[in-house]
N, C-alpha and C positions, 0 to 999 in steps of 0.2 A: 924551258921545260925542266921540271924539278927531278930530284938524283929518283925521287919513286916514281912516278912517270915514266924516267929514261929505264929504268931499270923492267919495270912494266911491259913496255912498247920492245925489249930487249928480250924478254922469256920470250914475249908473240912471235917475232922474228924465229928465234930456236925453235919453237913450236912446228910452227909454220915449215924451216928446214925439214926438221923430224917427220912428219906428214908426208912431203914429199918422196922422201927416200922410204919411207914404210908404209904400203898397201897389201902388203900381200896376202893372199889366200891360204888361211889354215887347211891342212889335209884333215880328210876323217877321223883319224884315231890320232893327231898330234892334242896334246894337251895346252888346253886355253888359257896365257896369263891374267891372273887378272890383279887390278888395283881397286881400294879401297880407300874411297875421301869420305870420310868421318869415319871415324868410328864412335859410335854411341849406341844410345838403345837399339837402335834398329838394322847398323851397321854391324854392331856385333852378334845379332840374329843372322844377317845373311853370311856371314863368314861361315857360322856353325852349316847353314843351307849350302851355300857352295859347295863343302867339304865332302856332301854325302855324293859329289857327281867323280869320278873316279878321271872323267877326263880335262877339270881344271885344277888351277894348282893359283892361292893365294902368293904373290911374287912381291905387294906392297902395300904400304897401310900412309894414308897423310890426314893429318888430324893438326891445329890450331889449339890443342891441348896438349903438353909435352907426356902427359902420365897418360895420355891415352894413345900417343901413337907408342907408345911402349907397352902396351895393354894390347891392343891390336898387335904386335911382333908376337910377344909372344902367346897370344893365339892361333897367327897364322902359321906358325913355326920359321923354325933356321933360316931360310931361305927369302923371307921376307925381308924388304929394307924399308926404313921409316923415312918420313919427310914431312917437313911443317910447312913445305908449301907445294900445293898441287898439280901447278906447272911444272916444278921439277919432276913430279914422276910421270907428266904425261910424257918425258923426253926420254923415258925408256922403254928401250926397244923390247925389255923383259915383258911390259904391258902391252896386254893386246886390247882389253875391254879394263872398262871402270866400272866401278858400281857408283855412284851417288846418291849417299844418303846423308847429308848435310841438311842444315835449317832451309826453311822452302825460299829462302831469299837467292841460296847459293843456285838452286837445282840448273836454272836456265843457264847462267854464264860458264856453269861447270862441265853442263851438257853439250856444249857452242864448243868450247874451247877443248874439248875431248875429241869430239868431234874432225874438227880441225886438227888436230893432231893423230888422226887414222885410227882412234880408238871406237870401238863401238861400246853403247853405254848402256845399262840397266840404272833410271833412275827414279828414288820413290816417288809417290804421289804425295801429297800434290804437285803435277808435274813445273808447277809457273805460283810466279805471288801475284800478276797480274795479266791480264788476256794479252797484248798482245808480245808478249814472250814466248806464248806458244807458236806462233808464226813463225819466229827467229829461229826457234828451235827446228821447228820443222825445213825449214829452208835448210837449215845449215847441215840437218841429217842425208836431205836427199843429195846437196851439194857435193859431200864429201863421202856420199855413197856408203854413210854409217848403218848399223842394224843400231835402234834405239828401242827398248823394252823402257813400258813405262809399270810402277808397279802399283798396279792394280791385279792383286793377284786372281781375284774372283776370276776371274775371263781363263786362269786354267784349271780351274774348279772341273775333276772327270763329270761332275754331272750336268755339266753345262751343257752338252750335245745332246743329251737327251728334253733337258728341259726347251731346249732351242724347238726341237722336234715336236714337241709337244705344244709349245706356243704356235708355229706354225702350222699344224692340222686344227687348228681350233679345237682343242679339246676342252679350253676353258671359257667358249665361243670370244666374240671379239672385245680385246682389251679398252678400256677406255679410260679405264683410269689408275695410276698405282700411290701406294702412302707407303713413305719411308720413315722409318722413326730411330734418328740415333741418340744413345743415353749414355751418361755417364754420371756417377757419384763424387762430387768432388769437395763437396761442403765442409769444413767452413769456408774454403778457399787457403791462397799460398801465404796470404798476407801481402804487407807493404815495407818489405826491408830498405832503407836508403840506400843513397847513391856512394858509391865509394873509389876505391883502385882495385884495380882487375888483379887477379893473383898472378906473381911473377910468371909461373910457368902457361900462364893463357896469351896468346896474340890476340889480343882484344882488336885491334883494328884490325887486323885480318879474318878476325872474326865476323866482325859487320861488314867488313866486305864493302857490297856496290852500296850497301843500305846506308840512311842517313848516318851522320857522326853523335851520339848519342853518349853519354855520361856512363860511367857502367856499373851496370846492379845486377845483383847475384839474379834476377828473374827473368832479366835480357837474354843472357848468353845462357849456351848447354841444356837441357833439357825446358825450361818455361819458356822459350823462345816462342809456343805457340800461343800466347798469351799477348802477343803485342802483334799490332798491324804493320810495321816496318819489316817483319817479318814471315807472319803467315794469313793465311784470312780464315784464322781459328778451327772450330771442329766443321763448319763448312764445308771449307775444302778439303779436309783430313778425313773426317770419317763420312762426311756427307756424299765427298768423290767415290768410295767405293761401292756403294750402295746405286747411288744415280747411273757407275757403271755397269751394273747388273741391266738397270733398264734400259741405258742406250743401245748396250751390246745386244740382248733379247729382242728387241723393239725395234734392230736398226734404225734408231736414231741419232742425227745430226743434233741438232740443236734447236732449243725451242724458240717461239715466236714472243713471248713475251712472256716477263717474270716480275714479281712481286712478292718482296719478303718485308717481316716486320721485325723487328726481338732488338734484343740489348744487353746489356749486365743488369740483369733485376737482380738475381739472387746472392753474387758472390761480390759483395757492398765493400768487403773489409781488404782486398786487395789491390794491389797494381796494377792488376789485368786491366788489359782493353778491347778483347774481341769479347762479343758477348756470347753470354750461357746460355740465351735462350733466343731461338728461332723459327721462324713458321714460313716456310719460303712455297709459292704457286707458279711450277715451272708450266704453262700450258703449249702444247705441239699439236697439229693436226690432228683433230678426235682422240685427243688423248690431254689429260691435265694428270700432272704429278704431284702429289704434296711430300715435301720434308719438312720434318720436324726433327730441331736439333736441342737437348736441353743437357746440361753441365751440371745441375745441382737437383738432379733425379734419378735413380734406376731407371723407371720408368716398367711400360708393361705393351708388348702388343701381343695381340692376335695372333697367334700360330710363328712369331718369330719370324725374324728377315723381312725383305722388301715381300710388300702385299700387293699383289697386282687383280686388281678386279675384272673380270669378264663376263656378259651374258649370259654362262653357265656354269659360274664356279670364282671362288678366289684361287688363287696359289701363293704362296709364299718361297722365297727360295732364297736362300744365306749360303755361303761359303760352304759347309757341311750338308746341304742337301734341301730337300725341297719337297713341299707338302702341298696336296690339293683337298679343297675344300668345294664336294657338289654344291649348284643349290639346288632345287625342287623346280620342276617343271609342271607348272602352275596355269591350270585353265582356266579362266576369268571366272567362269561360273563359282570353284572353287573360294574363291577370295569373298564371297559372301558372308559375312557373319554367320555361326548357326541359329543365333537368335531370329535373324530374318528371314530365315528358309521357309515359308511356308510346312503347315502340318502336312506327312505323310510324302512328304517330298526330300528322301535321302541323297546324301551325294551317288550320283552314279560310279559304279568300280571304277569305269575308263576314265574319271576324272580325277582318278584320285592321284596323290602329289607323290612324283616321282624324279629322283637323281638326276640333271642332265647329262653326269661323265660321273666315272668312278672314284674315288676315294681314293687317293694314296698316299705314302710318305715314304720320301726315297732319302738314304742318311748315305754319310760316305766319311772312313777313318781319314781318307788323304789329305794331306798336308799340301795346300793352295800353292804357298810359295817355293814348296818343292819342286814342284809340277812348272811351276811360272819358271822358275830359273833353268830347269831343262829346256824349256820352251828357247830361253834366250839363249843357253848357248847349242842349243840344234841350230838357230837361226843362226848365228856366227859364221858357223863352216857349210851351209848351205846356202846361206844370205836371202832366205823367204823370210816376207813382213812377219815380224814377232805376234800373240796372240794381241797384247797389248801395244801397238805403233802408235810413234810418238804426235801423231794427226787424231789418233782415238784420247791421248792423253789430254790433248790441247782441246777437244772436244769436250770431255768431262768439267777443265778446269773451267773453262769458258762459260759454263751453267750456273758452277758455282761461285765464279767470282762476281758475274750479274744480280745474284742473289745479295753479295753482300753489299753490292755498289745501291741497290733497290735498298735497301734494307739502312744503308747510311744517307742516302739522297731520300726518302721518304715517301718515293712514289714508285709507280708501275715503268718497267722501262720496255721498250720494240727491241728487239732484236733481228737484222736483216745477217744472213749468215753466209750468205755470198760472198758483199762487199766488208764481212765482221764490221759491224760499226752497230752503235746503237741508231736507234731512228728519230730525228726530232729533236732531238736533246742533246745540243752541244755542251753542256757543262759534264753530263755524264761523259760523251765520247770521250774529254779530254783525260779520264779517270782510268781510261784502259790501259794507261802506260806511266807506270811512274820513272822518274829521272835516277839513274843511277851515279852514286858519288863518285867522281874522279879516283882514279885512272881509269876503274872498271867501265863508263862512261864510251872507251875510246873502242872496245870491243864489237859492238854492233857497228858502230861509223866502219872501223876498220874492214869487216867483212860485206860491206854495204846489205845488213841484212832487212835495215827499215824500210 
């Protein structure tokens, strides 16, 4: 066994201690420690979110980057301590909950292993780099009797009960199909800088983590991380997940019966990226078919904004900020006659003429999604009720959209049985649901026997 290894399998052990001797139940008005593994773009978003809840209190910051967990201190003030490796702050007792928002490689082993050490976690989406991570994860949250918030903020959007409400009385009559379209302007692209040495102050291998061993380029690590398949499955599963969970959440659904995506890197030629810019994925569910479209080297334009969901008697659309209906006309066959064909002196009759089937509205709202989502997690902390977003809805999401991309790199249509999770028929696909994680990280799932 090698001295990283021993040293490795030596945190788990401490971990594991620490868990044992810490379960306990916060009271109402004690205030929630919490820790912070990365800090980066989005990391240092949620610090600022935390801040505004009066009963948490930022206690620690662990980042793989030295000028960022120094960046993190002091944002989170005095009281914070810094760490460059994230087992060591899962071993204190200061931390009560983590946030992880680390590259999507880290999110599962960081979530397991928080976990296992009595922490409850809020961590971004996409919740897994591949399907069956969400399983592990999930196991390992009921195991250890974690609260796990996945972030997908949309789901504490205040106008979500209402729009829920509205889906449900059929006001849009019955859904059958929705189009999701996510844009971004990225052009020319990042380029293609060579391979070089990691800057003194980065822990480049601890940075890649469980992911392959890889040469290191400025595009790899810290923010382009979402540009390469060892570490995410691109705008897919980042902007595609928040949107698809608008529908699953709306729609109570599980997951679809079969998918089919196509796209690649057409447009952005002149870089190193590897997930592609453009995508057209066909999630189809029981009387219902979803289209996403994901494009990198477009603004783009749709229809009234946000996920479109079509019905019987109207579209809606509905985004983070609020949510708009679109009547259609209620439409009498006779009506649908050309007027050139109508016979002379045979006008439309009044009772026939084309009328709204629901009313017109547009509902907007100033609140801030992930304000709302992080109260959401720590209510659930000290009350221990499933968060808005649980970490089985997270693994649901990702699950959609990692088949998209496994379709979309295999070249065909793939079955999805979601019982047994397993794709249908196609053993080269199934074997794509699970990639090998680099040693030591490796010994983490064995250890907890979570496979």
């Amino acid at each position: 066994m090698s001295g990283t290894r021993r040293s490795f399998l030596g945190k788990g052990v401490a971990t594991a201690m620490a868990a044992a001797s810490y379960s306990r139940i916060l009271g109402a008005n004690e205030r929630i420690g919490l820790g912070l593994i990365g800090y980066g773009l989005i990391g240092a978003f949620h610090v600022g979110t935390f801040k505004k809840h009066a009963d948490s209190q930022w206690v620690a910051v662990s980042d793989v980057y030295k000028p960022r967990v120094e960046a993190g201190k002091a944002d989170m003030g005095a009281q914070a301590k810094g760490y460059s490796d994230f087992r060591s702050m899962l071993e204190s007792k200061d931390v009560d909950a983590v946030v992880v928002a680390t590259p999507d490689h880290w999110h599962a082993l960081q979530t397991i292993l928080a976990c296992e050490a009595g922490k409850d976690v809020y961590v971004e989406k996409p919740m897994t780099l591949f399907v069956r991570e969400g399983r592990w994860m999930t196991t390992a949250a009921r195991r250890f009797k974690r609260i796990v918030q996945v972030g997908t903020q949309g789901r504490s959007g205040p106008h979500v009960p209402e729009v829920r409400g509205r889906v449900e009385s059929g006001e849009i009559g019955k859904i059958h199909a929705v189009r999701i379209g996510t844009f971004r302007n990225i052009m020319p692209g990042f380029g293609a800088p060579p391979d070089g040495t990691p800057p003194a102050d980065l822990d480049y291998d601890m940075w890649l983590g469980p992911a392959p061993k890889r040469p290191y380029n400025p595009h790899r690590a810290l923010y382009h991380f979402r540009w390469f398949w060892d570490y995410s499955g691109g705008q897919m599963t980042n902007l595609g997940a928040h949107d698809l969970d608008f529908v699953h959440n709306l729609l109570k659904l599980k997951a679809p019966d079969t998918v089919y995506c196509t796209g690649g890197r057409f447009a952005l030629t002149n870089d190193n990226g590897e997930t592609p810019d453009t995508q057209d994925a066909i999630l189809s569910y029981p009387g219902l078919t979803v289209t996403l479209t994901i494009r990198e080297a477009s603004a783009g334009r749709r229809h009234g904004g946000g996920t479109e969901f079509f019905g019987t008697k109207g579209t809606m659309t509905v985004g983070r900020g609020g949510y708009e209906i679109f009547p259609d006309k209620k439409i009498a066959p006779e009506s649908s006659i050309p007027p050139w064909s109508k016979p002379p002196g045979h006008p439309l009759p009044a009772d026939l003429t084309p009328m709204p089937w629901t009313e017109a509205r547009k509902v907007g709202s100033s609140a801030e999604p992930m304000d709302l989502h992080s109260r959401n997690f720590l209510d659930c902390i000290k009350s221990r009720n499933t968060p808005a977003a649980d970490v089985e809805h997270g693994h649901e999401i990702s699950t959609a959209c990692h088949l998209a991309n496994l379709s979309m790199r295999l070249g065909r249509q793939l079955r999805w049985d979601a019982a047994k999770e397993d794709i249908i028929g196609d053993a080269e696909a199934s074997k794509l649901l699970e990639k090998p994680y680099r040693q030591p990280w490796d010994e983490v799932v064995r250890r907890l026997k979570l496979s």
